[in-house]
N, C-alpha and C positions, 0 to 999 in steps of 0.2 A: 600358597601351597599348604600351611599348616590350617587353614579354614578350609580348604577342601579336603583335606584329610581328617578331619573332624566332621566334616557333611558325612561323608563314605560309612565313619563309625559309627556317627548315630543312624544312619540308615539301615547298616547293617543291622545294631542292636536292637532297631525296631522290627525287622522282618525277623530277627531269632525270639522276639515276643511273640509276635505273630503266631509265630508255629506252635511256641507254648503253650498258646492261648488255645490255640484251633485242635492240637492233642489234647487238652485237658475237657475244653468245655463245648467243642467243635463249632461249625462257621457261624450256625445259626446263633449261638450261645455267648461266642467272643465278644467282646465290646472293644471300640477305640479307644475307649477311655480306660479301662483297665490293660489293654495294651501298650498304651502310652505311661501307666504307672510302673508296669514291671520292665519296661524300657527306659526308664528313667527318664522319659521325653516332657518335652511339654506341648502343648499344644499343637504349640502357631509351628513348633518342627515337626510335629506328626503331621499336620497339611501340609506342609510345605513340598514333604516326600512323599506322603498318599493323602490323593481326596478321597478315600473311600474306604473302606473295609475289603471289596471288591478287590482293588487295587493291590493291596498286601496281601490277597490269598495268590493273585497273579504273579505277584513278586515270589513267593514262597517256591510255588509251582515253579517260574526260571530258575529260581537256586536251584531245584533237585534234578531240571534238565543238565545244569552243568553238571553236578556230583556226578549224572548216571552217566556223560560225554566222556568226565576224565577217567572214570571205573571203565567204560569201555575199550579207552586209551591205553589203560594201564595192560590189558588184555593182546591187546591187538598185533604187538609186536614178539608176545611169549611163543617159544617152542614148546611148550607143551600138545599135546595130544587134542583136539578138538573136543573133545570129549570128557578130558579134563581143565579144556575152559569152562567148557559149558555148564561144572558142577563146578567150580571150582566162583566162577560170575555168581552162580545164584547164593553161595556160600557170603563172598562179597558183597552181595547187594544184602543179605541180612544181618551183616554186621554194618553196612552203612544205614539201614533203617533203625537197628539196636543204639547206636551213638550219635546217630545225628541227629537233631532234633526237628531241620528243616526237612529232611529226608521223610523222616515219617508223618511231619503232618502234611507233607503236599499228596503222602499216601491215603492218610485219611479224607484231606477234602476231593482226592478222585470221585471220593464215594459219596460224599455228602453234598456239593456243591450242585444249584440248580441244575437241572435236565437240559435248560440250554446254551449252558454257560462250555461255548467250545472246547476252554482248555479243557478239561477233565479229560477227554479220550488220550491227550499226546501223553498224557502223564504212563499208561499202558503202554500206545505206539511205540512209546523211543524204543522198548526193549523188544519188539514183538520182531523187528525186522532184523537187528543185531543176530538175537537169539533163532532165527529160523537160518541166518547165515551158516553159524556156528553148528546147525546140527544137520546143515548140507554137507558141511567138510567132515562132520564125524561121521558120514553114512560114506560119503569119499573112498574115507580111511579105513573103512571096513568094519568099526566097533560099532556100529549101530545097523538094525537092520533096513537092508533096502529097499523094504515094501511102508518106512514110514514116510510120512509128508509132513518136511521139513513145517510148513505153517501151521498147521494142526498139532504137532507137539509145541512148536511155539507157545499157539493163544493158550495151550491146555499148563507149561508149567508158568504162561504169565498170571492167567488165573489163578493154577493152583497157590502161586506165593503168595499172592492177593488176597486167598483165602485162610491161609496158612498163617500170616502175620497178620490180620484181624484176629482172628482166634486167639493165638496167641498173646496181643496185645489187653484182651480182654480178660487173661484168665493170667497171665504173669507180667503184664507191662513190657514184654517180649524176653526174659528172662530166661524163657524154655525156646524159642525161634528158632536158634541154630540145630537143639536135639529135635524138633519136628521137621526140620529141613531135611535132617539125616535120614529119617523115618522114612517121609517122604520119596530118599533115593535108594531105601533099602526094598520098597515094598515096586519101586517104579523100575530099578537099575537089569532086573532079571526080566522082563518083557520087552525093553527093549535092546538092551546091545545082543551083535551079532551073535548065531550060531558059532562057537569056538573061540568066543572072545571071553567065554564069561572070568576067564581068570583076572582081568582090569576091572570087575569087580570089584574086589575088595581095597586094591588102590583108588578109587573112586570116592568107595565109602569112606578113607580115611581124610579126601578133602573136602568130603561134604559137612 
């Protein structure tokens, strides 16, 4: 038991190199060899758990599918307002891009990793169908108007985050992320919720 819980932790410690690696100097740039230094690894245990470099951005990318499963989880059972999950998730997901290190770089290799390297799309997906759930039941409930489609704001605030914490990361290390988020639902929040709703406005703005 105590060698396989030692496997676990050096594995782990090498896919949160990984991500460090892949944020700082991204995929093309990382090496396994200075991945296995700031992992404290050694070789023959950096093969042992990846033959490849390929192999640990794949690893990265399932970490962040679980992070974004149990964030959805956490959501799924609250009474809150649809509408303030739905602001209240993308608030979430940019404090779990802001602290987690595997979080963000499975976001950066979305965008960097070869054109035919399947995973990259699901790293988007996971949120695309969540997020168009969630803003079925806020058009339901009345705060959002009835003429939008639910898919279409979906891909529009997956993208926008997408685009929103690249920027971000580029000009503060995501330091500013949360206040552009807000921006973001202060400049979006009056276009879309309903005729007569506008007063869940400014509780909106205070979760975003």
């Amino acid at each position: 038991m105590a060698q396989q819980a030692r496997a676990v932790a050096t594995r782990n410690a090498i896919v949160a190199a990984a991500a460090a690696e892949f944020i700082e100097h991204g995929f093309a740039g990382a090496s396994i060899a200075d991945i296995a230094v700031r992992a404290g690894a050694t070789k023959g245990s950096m093969y042992f758990h990846f033959k490849s470099k390929d192999l640990l951005a794949q690893a990265v990318i399932e970490r962040q599918r679980e992070l974004n499963d149990e964030l959805q989880e956490r959501f799924a059972s609250s009474d809150l307002s649809a509408l303030a999950i739905l602001v209240s998730m993308v608030r979430a997901l940019g404090e779990l891009m802001r602290d987690d290190v595997v979080a963000l770089a499975a976001m950066r290799l979305a965008v960097e990793v070869p054109d035919d390297d399947e995973d990259r799309g699901p790293t988007y997906d996971a949120w695309a169908g969540p997020t168009s759930a969630v803003i079925s039941h806020a058009v339901a409930q009345g705060d959002l108007r009835d003429t939008i489609d639910p898919d279409t704001l979906s891909r529009f605030l997956v993208a926008a985050f997408t685009g929103i914490q690249t920027a971000s990361f580029a000009s503060s290390r995501l330091e500013d992320l949360l206040d552009r988020l807000r921006e973001m639902w202060t400049l979006l929040l009056p276009g879309i919720v309903a005729p007569g709703r506008e007063h869940v406005i400014p509780d909106m703005l205070q979760r975003a």
